[in-house]
N, C-alpha and C positions, 0 to 999 in steps of 0.2 A: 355631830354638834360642830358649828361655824366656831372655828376656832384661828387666831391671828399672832402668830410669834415674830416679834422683833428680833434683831441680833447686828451685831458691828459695831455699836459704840464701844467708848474706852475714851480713854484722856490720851490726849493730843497737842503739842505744841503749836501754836500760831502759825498760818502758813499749811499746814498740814492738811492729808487729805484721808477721808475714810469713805467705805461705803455701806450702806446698812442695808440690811433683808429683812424682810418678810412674807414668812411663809405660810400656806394656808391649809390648815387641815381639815379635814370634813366637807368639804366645798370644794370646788373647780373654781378659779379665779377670771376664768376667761367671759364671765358673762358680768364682774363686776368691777366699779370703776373703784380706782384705790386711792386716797387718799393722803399726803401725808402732814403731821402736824406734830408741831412741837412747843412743850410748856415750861420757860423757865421759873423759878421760883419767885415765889410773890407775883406771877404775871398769870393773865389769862394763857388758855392755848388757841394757838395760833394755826392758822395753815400755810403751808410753806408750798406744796406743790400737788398736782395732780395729772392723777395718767385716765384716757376714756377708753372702756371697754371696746367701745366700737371698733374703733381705728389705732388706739394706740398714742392718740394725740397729746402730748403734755401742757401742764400751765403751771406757772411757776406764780409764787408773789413778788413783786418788783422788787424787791429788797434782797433776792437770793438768786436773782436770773445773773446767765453767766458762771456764777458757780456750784449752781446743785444742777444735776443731773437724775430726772427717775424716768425709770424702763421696768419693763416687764417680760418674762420668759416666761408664756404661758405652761408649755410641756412642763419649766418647772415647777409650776405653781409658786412662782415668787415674784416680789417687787422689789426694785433696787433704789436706792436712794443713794447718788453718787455725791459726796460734798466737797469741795476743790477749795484752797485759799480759803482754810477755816480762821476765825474770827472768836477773840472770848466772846463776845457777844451773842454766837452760836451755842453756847452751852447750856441745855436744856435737856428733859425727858425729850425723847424723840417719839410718837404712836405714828403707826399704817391704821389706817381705817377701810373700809370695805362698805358700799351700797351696792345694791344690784339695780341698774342704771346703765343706758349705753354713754351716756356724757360726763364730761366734768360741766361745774358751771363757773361763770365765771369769778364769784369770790369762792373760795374754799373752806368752808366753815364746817365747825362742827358739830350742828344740829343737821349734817346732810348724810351725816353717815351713822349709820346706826349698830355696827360691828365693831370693835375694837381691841387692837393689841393691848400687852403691859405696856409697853414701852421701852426704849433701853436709853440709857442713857449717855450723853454726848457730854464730855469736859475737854472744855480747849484753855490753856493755861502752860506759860511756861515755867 
């Protein structure tokens, strides 16, 4: 069974930086493009960035380029979400998402992926 665990959030002061994982179990990740997307309350969810199976390429949303970072370790079967110069306005459920696809496209939405983590969740607050 395709299964997708989050993990790294936690509460954070301003400025700070975290990086979150997700790992896959029952599945190799190296054939699918990952996703990531975050839903703060009251708001739709969003996507924030994306890695392509193929080559490894990222896209970010213009709003978070410069300080998210996501990569991938395929041996480990994981994806990393690196987030730099957090912002309370970053504070959200955070989900990885998973399609089997060689590309990202270029919005990152989530009607494109069909697999998904719980979520963990991210509080930036001093």
């Amino acid at each position: 069974q395709l299964q997708l665990v989050e993990s790294g959030g936690g509460l954070v002061q301003p400025g700070g930086s975290l990086r979150l994982s997700c790992a896959a179990t029952g599945f190799t990740l190296d054939s699918y493009t990952i996703g990531w997307f975050r839903q703060a309350p009251g708001k739709e969810r969003e996507g924030v960035s994306c890695i392509s199976s193929s080559d490894g390429s990222p896209y970010y949303k213009n709003s978070v380029k410069g300080r998210f970072t996501i990569s991938r370790d395929n041996a480990k079967n994981e994806v990393y979400l690196q987030i730099n110069s957090l912002k309370p306005e970053d504070t959200a459920v955070y989900y990885c998402a998973a399609e089997l696809r060689s590309f990202c496209y270029l919005r990152i939405i989530p009607a494109d992926f069909t697999s998904w983590g719980q979520g963990t969740q991210v509080t930036v607050s001093s």
